[in-house]
N, C-alpha and C positions, 0 to 999 in steps of 0.2 A: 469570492462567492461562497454561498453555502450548500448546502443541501444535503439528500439522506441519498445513501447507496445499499441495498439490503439483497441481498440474497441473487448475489448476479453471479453467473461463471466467467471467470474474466481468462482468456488460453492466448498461447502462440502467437502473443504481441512483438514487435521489433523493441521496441524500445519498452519501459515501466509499464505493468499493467495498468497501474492507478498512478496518478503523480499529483501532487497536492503543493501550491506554490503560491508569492505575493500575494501572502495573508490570506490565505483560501480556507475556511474554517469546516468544512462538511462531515456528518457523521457518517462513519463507511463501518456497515456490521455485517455477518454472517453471508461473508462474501466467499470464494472460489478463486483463488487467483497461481494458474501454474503452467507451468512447462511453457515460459516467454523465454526470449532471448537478452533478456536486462535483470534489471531487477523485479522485484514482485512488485513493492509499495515504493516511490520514494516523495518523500517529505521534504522540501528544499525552500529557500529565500523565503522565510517568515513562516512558510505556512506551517498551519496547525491541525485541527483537529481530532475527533477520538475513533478511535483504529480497535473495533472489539471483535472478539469472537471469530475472525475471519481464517482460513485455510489458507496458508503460503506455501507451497512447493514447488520443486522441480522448475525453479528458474536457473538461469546460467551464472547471475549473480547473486548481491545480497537480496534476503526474504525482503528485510524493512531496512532499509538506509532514511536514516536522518539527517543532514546537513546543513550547511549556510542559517544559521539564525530559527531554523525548526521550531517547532514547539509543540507537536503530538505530544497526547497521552493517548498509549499504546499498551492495552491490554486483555488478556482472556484469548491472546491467540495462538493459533497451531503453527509455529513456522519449521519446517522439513526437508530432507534432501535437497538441499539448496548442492547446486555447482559450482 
């Protein structure tokens, strides 16, 4: 799928705050995403799209993990005390 994600506080998820997958294309900006117990962003099995401006902190894992076949473009963002 697609779609736009703009300006949400994303907190104290279990798993990824955002997970983007099976060619999932959406543009996610000036977002909020921290203190989860995963990772902040993760990007896996094809999916794509563009990752701007957004706040990453204080997850337990990585800010932005990329994997399996990925293909964001990821830029303009704050990522920070990651655990």
């Amino acid at each position: 799928g697609q779609g736009t994600f703009e300006q949400n506080d994303v907190y104290g998820n279990a798993l990824a705050g955002i997970e983007v997958c099976d060619g999932a294309n959406p543009v996610v900006q000036s977002n909020k995403v921290h203190d989860g117990k995963d990772k902040g962003i993760s990007v896996y099995w094809y999916g794509q799209g563009t990752f701007e401006q957004n706040d990453v902190y204080g997850n337990a894992y990585a800010g932005i993990e990329v994997s399996r076949g990925a293909n964001p473009v990821v830029r303009s963002n704050k990522v920070h005390d990651g655990q």
